[in-house]
Backbone as CSV, one residue per row, in Angstrom:
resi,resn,N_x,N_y,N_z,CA_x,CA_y,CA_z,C_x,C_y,C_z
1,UNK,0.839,-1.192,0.000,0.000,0.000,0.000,0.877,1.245,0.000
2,UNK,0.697,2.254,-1.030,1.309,3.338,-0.594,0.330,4.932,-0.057
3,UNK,1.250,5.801,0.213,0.281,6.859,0.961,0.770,7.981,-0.403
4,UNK,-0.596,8.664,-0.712,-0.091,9.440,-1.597,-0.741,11.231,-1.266
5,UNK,-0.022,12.048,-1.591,-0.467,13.394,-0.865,-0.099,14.399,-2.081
6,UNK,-0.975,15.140,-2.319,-1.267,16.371,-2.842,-1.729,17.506,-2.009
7,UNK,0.183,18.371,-1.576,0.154,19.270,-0.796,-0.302,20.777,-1.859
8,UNK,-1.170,21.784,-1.252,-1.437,22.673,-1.668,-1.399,23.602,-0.877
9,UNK,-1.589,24.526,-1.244,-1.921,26.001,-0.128,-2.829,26.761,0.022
10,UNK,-3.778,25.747,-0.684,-5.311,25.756,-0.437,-5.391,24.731,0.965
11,UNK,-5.389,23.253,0.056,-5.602,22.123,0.810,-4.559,21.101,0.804
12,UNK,-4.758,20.799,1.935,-3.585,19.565,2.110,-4.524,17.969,1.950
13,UNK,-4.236,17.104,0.923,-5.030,15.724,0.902,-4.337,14.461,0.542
14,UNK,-4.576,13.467,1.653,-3.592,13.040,2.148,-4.613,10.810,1.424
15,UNK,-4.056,10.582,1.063,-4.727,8.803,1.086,-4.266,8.039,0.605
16,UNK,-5.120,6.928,1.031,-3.909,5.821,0.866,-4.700,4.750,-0.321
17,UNK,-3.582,4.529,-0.808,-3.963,3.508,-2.372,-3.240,2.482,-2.368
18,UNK,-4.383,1.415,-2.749,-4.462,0.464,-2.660,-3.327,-0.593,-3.631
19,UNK,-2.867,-1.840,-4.049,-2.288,-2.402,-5.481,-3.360,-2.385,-6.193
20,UNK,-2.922,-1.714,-7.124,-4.289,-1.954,-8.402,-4.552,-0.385,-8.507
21,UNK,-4.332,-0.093,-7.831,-4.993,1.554,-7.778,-6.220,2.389,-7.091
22,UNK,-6.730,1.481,-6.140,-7.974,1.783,-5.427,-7.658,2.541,-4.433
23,UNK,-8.373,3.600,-3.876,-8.217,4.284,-3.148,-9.049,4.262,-2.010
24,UNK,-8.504,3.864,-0.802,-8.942,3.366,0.602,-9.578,4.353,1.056
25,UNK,-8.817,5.667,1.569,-9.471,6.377,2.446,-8.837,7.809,2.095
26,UNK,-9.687,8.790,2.285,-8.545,10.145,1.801,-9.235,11.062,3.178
27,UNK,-8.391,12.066,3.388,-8.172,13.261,4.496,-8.286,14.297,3.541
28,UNK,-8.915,15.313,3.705,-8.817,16.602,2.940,-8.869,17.528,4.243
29,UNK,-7.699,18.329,4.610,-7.821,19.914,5.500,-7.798,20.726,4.840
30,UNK,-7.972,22.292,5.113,-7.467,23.510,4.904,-5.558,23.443,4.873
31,UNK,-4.723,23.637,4.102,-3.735,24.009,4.508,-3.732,25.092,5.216
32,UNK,-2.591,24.701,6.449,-1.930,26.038,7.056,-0.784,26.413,6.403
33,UNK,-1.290,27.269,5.426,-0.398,28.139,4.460,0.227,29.195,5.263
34,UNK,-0.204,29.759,6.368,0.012,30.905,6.713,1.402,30.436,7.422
35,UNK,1.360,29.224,8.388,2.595,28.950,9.267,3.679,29.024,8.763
36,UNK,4.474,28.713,9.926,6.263,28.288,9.800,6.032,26.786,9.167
37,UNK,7.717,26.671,8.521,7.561,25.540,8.062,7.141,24.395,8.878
38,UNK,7.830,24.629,9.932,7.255,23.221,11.106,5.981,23.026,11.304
39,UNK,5.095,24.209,11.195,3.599,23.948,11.265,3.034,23.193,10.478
40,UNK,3.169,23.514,9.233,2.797,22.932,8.083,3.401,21.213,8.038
41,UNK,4.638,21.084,8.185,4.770,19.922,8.556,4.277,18.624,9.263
42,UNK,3.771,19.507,10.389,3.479,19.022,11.440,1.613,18.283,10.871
43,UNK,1.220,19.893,10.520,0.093,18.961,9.914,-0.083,18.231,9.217
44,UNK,1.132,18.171,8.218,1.359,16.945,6.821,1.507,15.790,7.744
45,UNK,2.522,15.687,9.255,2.716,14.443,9.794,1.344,13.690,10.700
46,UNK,0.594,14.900,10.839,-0.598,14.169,11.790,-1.573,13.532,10.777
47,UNK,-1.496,13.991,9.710,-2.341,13.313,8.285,-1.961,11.935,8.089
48,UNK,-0.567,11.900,7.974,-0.039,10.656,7.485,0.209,9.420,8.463
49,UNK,0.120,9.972,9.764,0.110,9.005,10.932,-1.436,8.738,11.140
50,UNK,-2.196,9.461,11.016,-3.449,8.564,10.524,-3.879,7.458,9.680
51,UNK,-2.872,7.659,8.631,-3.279,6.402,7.164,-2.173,5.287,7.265
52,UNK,-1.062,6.071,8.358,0.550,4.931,8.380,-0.336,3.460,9.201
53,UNK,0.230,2.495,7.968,-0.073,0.928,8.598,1.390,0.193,8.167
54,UNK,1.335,-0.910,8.947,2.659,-1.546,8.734,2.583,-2.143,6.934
55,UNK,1.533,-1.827,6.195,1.617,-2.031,4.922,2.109,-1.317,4.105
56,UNK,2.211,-0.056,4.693,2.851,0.968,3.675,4.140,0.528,3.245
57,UNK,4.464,0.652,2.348,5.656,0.701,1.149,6.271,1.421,0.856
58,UNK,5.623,2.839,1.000,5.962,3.891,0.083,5.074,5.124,0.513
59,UNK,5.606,6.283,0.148,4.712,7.748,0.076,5.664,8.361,-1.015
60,UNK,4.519,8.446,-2.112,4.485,10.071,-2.802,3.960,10.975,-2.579
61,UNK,4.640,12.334,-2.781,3.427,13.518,-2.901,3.978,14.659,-3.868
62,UNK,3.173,14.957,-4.598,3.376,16.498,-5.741,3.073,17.961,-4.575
63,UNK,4.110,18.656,-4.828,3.496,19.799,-4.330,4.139,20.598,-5.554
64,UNK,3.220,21.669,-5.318,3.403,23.419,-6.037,4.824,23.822,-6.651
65,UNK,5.595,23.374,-6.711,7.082,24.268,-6.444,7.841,23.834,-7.678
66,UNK,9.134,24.338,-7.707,10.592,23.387,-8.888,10.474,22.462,-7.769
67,UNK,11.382,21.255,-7.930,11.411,20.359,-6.888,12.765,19.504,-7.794
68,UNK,13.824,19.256,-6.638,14.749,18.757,-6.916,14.330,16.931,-6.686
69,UNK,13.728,16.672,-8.273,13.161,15.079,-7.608,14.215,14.123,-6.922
70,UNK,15.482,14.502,-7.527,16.712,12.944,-7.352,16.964,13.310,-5.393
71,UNK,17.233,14.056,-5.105,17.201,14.899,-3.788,15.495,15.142,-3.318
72,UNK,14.594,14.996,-3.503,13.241,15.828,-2.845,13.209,16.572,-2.205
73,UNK,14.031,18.000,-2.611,13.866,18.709,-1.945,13.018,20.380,-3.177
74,UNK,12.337,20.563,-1.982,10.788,21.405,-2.236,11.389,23.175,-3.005
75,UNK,11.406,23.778,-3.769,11.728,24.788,-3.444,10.766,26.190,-3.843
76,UNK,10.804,27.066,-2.640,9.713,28.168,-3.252,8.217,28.078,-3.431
77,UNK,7.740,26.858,-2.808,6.090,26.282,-2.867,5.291,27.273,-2.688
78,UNK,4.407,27.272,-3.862,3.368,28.528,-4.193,2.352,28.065,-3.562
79,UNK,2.189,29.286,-3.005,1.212,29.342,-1.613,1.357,28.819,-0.497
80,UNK,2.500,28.359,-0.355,3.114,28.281,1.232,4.702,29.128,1.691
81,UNK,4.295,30.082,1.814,5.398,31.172,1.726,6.764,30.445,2.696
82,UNK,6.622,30.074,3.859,7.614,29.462,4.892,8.974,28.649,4.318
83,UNK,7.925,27.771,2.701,8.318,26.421,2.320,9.545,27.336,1.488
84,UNK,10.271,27.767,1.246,11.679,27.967,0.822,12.698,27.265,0.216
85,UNK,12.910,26.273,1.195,13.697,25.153,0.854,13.362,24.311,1.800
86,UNK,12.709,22.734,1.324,12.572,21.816,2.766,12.932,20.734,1.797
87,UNK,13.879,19.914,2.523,14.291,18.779,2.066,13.083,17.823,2.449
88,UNK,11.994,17.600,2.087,11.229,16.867,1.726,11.161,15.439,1.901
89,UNK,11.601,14.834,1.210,12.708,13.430,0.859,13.108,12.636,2.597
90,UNK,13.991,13.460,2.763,14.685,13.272,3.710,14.008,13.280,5.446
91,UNK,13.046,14.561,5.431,12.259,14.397,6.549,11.332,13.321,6.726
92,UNK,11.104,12.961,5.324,9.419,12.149,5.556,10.169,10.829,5.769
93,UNK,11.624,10.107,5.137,11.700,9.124,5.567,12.608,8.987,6.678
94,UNK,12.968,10.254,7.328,13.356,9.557,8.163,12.655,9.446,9.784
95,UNK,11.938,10.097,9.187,10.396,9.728,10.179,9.427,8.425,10.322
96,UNK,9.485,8.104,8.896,8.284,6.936,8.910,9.308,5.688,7.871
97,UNK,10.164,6.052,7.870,11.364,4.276,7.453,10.792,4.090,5.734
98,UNK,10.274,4.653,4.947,9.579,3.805,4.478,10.617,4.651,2.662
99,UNK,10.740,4.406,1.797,10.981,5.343,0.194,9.856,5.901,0.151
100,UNK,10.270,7.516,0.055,9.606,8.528,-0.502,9.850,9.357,-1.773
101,UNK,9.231,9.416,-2.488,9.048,10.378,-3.254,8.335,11.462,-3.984
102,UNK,9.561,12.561,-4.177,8.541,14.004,-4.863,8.674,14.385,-5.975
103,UNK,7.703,15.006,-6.177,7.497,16.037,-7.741,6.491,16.683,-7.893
104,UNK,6.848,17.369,-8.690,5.779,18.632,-9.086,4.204,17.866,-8.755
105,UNK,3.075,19.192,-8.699,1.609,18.316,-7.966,1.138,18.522,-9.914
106,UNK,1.588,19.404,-10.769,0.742,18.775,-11.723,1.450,17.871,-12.262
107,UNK,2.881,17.816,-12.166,3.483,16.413,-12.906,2.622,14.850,-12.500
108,UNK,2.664,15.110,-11.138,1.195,14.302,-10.915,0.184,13.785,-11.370
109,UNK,-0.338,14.691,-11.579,-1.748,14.623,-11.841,-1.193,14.239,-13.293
110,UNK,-0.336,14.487,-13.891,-0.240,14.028,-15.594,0.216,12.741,-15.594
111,UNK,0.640,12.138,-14.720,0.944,10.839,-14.492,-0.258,10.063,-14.693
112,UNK,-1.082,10.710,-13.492,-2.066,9.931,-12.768,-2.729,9.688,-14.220
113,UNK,-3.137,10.688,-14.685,-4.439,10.439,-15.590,-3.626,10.130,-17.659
114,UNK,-2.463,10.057,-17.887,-2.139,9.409,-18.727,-2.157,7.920,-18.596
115,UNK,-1.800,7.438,-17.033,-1.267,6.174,-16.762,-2.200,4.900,-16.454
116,UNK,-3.880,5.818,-16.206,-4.931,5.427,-15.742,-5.943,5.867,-15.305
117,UNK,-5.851,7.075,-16.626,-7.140,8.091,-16.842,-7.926,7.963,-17.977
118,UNK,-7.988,8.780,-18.320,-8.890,9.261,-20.060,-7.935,9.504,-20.901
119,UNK,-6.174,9.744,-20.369,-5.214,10.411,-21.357,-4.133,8.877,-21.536
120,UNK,-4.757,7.470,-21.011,-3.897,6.525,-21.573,-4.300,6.529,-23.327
121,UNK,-2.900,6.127,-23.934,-3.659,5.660,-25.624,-3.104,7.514,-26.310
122,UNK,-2.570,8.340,-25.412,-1.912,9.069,-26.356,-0.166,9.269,-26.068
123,UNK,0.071,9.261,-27.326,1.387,9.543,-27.176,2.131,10.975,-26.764
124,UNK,1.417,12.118,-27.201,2.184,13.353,-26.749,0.507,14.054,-25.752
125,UNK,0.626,14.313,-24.938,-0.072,14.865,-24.033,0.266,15.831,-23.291
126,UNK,-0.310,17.358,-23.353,-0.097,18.135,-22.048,-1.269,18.387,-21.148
127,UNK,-0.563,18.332,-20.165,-2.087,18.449,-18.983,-1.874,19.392,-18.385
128,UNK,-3.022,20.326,-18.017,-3.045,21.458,-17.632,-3.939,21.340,-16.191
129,UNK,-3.825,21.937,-15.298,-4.331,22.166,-14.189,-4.790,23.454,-13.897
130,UNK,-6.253,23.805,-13.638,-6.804,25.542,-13.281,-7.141,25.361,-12.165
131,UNK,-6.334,26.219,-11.692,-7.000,26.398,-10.126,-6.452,27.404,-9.140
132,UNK,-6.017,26.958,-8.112,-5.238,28.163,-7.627,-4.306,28.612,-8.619
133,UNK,-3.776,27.983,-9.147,-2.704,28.892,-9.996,-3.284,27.848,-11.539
134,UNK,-1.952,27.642,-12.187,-2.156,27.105,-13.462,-0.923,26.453,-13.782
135,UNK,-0.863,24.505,-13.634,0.300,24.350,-13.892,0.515,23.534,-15.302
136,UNK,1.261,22.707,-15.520,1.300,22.039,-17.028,2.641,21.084,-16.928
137,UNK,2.498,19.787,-17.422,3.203,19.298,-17.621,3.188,18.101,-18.824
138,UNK,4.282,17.624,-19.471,4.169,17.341,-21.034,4.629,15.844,-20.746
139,UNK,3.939,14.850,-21.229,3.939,13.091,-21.263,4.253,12.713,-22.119
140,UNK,5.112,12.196,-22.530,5.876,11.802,-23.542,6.024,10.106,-23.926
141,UNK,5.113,9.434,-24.683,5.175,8.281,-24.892,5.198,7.476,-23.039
142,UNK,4.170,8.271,-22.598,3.813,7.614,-21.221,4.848,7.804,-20.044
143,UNK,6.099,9.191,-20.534,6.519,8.879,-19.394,6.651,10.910,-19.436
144,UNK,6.672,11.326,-18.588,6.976,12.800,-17.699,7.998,13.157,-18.205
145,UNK,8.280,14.737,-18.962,9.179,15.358,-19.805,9.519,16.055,-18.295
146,UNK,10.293,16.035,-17.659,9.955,17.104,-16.222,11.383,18.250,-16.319
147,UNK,12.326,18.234,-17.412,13.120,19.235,-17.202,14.412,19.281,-16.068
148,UNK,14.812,19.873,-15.738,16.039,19.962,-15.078,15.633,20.267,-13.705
149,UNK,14.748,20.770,-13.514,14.535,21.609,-12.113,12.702,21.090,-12.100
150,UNK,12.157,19.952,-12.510,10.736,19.553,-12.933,9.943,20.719,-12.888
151,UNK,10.650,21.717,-13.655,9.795,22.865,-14.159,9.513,22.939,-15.272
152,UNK,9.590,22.054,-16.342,9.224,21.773,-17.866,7.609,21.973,-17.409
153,UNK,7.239,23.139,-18.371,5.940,22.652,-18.982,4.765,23.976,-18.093
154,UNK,5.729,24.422,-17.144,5.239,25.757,-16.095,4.967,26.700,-16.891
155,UNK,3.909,26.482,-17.523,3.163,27.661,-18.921,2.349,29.017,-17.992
156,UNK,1.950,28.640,-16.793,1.307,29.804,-15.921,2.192,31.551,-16.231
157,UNK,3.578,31.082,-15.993,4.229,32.251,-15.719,4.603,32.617,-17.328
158,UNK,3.992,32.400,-18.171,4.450,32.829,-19.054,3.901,34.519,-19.339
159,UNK,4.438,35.405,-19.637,3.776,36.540,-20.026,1.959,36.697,-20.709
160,UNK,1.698,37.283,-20.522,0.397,37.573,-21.163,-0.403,38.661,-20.808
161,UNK,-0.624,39.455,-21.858,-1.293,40.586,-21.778,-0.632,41.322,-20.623
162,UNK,-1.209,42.226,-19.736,-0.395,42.674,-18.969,-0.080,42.117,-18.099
163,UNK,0.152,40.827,-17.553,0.288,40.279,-16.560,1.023,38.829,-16.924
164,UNK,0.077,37.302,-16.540,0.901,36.549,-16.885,-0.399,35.207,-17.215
165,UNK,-0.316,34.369,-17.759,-1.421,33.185,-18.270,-1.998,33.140,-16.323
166,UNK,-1.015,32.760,-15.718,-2.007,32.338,-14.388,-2.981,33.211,-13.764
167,UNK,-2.658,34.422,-14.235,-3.925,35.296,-13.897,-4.735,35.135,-13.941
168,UNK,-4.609,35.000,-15.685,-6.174,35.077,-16.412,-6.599,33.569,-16.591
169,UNK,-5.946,32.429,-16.091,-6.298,31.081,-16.626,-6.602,30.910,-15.316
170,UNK,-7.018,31.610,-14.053,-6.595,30.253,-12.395,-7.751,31.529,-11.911
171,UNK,-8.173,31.028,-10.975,-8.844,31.223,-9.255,-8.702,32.781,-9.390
172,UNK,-7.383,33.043,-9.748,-7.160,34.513,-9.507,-7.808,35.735,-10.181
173,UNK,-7.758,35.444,-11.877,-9.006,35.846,-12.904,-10.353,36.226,-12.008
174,UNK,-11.089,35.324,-11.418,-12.535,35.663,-10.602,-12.080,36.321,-9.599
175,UNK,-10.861,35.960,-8.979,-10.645,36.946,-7.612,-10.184,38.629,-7.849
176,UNK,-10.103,38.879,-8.953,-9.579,40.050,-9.645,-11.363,40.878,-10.205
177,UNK,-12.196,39.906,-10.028,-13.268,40.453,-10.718,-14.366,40.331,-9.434
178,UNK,-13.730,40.062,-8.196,-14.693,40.317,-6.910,-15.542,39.167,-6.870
179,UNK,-14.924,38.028,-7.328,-15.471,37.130,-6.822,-15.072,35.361,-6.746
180,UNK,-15.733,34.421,-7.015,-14.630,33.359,-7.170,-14.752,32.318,-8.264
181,UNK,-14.041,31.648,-8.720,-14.284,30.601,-9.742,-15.339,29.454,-9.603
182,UNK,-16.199,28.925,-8.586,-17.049,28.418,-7.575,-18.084,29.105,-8.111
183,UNK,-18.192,30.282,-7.452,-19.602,31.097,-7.224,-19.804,31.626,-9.026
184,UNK,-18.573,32.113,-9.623,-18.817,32.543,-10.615,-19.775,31.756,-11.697
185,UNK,-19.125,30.191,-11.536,-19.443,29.073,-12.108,-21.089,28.690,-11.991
186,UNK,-21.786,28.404,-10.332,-22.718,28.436,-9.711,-23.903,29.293,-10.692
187,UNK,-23.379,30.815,-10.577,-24.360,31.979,-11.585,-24.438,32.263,-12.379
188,UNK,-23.092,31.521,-13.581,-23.502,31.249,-14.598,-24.263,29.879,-15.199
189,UNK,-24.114,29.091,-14.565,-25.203,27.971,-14.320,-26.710,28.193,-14.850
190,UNK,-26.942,29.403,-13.587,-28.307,29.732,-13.454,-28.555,30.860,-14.480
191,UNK,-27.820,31.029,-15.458,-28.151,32.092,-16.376,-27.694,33.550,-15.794
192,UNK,-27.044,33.707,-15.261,-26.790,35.388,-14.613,-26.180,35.923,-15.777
193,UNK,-26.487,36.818,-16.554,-25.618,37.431,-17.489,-24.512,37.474,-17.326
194,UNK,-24.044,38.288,-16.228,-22.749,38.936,-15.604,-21.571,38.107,-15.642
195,UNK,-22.123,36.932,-15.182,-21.455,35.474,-14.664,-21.036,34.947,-15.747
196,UNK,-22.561,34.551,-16.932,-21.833,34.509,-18.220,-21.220,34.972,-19.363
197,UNK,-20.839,36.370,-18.863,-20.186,36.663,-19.329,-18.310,36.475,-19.048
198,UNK,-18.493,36.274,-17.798,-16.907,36.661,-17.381,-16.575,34.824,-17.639
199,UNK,-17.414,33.868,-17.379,-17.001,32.597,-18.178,-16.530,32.591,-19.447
200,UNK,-17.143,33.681,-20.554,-17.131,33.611,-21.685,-15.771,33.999,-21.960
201,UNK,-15.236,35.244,-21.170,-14.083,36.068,-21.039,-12.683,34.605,-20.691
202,UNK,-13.191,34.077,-19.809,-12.431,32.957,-18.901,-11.752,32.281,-20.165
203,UNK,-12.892,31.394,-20.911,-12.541,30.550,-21.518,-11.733,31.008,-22.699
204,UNK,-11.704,32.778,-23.573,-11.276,33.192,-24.514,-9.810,33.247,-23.928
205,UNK,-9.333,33.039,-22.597,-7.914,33.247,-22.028,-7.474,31.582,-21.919
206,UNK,-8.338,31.045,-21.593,-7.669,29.183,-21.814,-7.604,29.102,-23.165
207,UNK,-8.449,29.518,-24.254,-8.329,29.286,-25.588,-6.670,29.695,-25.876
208,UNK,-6.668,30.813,-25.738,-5.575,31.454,-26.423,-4.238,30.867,-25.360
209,UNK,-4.444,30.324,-24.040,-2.993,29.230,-23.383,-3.155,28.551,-24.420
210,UNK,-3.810,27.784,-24.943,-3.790,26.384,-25.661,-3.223,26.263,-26.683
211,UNK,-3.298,28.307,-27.285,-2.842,28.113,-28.674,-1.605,28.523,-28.329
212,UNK,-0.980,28.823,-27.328,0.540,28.665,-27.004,1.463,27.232,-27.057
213,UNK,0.475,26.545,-25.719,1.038,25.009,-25.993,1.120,25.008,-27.435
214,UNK,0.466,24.837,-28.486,0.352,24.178,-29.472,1.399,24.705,-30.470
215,UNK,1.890,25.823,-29.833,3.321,26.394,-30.489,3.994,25.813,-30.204
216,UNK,4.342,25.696,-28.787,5.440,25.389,-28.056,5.356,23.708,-28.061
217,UNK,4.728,23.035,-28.146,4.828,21.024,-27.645,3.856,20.715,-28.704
218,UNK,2.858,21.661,-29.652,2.279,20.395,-30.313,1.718,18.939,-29.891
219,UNK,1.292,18.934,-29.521,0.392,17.634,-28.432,-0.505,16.982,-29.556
220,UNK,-0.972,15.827,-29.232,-1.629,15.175,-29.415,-3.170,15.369,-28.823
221,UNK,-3.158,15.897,-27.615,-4.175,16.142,-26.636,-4.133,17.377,-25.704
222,UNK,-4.795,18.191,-25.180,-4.742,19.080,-23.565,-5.568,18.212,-23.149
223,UNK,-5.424,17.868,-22.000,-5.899,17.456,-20.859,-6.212,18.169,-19.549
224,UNK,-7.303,18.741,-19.170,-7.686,19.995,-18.423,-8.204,19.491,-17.021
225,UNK,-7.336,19.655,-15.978,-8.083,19.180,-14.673,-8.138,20.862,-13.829
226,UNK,-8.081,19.986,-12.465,-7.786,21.069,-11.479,-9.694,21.593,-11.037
227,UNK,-9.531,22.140,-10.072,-11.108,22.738,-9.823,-12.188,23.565,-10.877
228,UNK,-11.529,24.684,-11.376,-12.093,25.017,-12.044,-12.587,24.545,-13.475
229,UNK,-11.677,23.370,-13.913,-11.920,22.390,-15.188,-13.615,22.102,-14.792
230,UNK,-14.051,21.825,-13.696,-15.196,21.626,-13.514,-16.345,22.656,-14.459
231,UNK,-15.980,23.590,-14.256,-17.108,24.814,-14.882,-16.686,24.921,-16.710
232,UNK,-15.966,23.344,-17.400,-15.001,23.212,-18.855,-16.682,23.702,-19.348
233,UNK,-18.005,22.920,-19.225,-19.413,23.089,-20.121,-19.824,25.207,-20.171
234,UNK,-19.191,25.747,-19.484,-19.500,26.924,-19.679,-18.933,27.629,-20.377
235,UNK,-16.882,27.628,-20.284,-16.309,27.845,-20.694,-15.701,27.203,-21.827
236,UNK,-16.218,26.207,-22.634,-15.247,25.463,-23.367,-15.510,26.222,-25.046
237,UNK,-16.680,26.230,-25.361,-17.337,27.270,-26.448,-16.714,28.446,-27.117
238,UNK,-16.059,29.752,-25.968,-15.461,30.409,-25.838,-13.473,30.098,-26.134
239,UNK,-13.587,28.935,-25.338,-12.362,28.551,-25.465,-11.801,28.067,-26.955
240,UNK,-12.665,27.137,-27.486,-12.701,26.860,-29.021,-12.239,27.368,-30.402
241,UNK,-13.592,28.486,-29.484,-13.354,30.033,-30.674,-11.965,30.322,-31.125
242,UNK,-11.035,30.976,-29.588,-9.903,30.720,-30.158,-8.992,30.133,-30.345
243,UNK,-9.055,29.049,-30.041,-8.077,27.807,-30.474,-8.339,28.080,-32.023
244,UNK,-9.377,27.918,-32.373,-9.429,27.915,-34.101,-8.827,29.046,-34.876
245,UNK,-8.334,29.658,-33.958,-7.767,31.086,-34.564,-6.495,30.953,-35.134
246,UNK,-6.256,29.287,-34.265,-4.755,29.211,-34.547,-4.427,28.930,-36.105
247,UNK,-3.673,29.218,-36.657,-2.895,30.140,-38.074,-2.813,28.696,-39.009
248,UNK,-2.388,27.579,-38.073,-2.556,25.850,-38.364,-3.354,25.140,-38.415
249,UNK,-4.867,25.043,-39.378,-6.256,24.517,-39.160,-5.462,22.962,-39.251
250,UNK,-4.818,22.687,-39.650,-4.965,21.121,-39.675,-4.080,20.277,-38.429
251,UNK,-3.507,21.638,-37.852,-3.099,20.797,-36.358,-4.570,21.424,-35.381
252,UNK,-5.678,21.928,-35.326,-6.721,22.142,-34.963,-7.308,20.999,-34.779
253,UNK,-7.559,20.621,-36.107,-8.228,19.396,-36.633,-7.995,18.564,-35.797
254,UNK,-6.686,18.241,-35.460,-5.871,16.741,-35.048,-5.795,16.822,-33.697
255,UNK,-6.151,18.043,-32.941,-6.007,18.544,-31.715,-7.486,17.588,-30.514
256,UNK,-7.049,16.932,-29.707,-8.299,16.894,-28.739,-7.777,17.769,-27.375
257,UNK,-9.226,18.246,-26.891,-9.248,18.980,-26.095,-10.086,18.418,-25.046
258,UNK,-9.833,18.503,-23.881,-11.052,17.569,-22.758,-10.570,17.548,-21.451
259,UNK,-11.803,17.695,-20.540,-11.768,17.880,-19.054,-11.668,16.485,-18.565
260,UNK,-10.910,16.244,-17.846,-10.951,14.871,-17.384,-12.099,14.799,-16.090
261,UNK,-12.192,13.524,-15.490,-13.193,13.630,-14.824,-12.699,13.003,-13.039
262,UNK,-11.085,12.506,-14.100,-11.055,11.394,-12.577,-10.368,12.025,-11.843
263,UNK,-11.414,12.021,-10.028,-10.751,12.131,-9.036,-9.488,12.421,-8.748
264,UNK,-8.900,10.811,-8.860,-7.983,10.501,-7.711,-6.610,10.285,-8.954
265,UNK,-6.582,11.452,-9.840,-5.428,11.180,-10.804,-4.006,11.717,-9.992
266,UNK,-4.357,12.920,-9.238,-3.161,13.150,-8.588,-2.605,12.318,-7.157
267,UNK,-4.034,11.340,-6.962,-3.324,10.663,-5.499,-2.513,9.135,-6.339
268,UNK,-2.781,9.264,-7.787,-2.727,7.806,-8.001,-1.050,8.051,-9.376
269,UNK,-1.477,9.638,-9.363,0.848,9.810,-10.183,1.282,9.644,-8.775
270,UNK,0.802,10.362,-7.663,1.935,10.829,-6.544,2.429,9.043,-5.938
271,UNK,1.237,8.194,-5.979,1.502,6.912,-5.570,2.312,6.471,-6.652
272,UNK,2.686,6.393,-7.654,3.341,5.870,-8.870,4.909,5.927,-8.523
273,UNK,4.937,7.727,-8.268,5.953,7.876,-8.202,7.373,6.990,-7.847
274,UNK,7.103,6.154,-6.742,7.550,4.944,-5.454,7.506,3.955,-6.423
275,UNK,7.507,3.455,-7.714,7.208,2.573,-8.790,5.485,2.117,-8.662
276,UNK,5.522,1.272,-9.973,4.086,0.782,-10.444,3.272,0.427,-8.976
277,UNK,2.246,0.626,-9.123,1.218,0.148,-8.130,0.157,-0.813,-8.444
């Protein structure tokens, strides 16, 4: 059995998976983003001493940050200001005896759901994550392009318009417009003009990320998770529009685009990580 965790600075969620890939039991808190590093720790350790059985094998977990995978050590974790540098790796096993390993939380999730999602059966895949921020990472004949510093594929910070893609692609977009990606979602649901409009706005800013990837990696697929992927039926229309703008109709053509649906893709890369499950 391994324990697999997707640290955030939203939420910290912590469970344990099964051989085969089933998922036993999961913990979801609030992260304490605000603490010292030891705080935060501390709550990562009271999580995991809940799910620790003498079966465990292994713990992965993706968090936010570059992350030195061969070393696991964390650096600069977005939205946990404290997290700086924490050797990662090194604390968790030498606490609980067991191989650990880290990497990026969307390298994760691109694991999870190429390896035993909706994105097995393609060969070039990027997966994108909206949510608190906006991350991306590129699958390559089934295995993780992750770069030198597993920052390959960190399309958020790229420039855009006056600011940068994670603005206008993540959580922050609605929080810039007085309100949230949730509620926004909720009232455009119900027909609120207002609401559908700023979806409409939303999705013309994922359109035009997409037609970046498609400069930059050419994919086979986007693969769209993360929270706000949820509200893809409002925004996807919008999003379309300009994808088709792109200058290349016949890599358009060849292009799939799609919200995934599964859960537990990031508890089930972060479990991978530790080998096959």
């Amino acid at each position: 059995m391994r324990i697999a965790i997707d640290l955030g600075g939203t939420n910290v969620r912590v469970a344990s998976v099964l051989p085969g890939g089933e998922i036993s039991r999961v913990l979801v808190e609030p992260c304490r983003s605000a603490g010292s590093e030891g705080e935060v720790l501390d709550q990562l350790f009271r999580m995991i001493d809940d799910l620790m059985t003498p079966d465990v094998d292994g713990i992965g977990i993706g968090v936010p940050s570059v992350v030195d995978t061969g070393r696991g050590i964390v650096y600069n974790v977005v939205g946990i200001p404290s997290w700086k540098e924490v050797h990662l790796k090194d604390v968790l096993e030498g606490r609980y005896h067991v191989g650990v390993a880290v990497d990026n939380d969307c390298n994760c999730f691109a694991l999870g759901v190429t390896r035993f999602g909706r994105g097995t059966g393609y060969r070039e895949a990027f997966c994108v994550t909206l949510g608190t921020g906006v991350g991306g990472s590129l699958v390559i004949d089934g295995h993780l392009y992750r770069g030198r510093n597993a920052g390959a594929g960190e399309i958020g910070s790229i420039p855009y318009l006056d600011r940068d893609y994670e603005y206008y692609c993540s959580s922050r977009f609605f929080v810039g417009k007085g309100t949230s990606g949730k509620d926004a979602a909720v009232m455009a649901a119900n027909g609120e003009p207002e609401a559908v409009a700023l979806l409409e706005e939303f999705g013309g800013h994922v359109g035009n990320l997409i037609q970046m990837i498609m400069f930059a990696y050419d994919p086979e697929a986007v693969i769209l998770g993360g929270s706000i992927s949820k509200a893809y039926s409002l925004f996807s229309d919008p999003m379309w529009r300009e994808i088709k703008k792109f200058p290349y109709p016949k890599s358009v053509e060849n292009l799939d685009v799609f919200q995934t649906e599964e859960r537990y893709a990031a508890f089930l890369g972060a479990a991978n990580l530790c080998g096959a499950i």
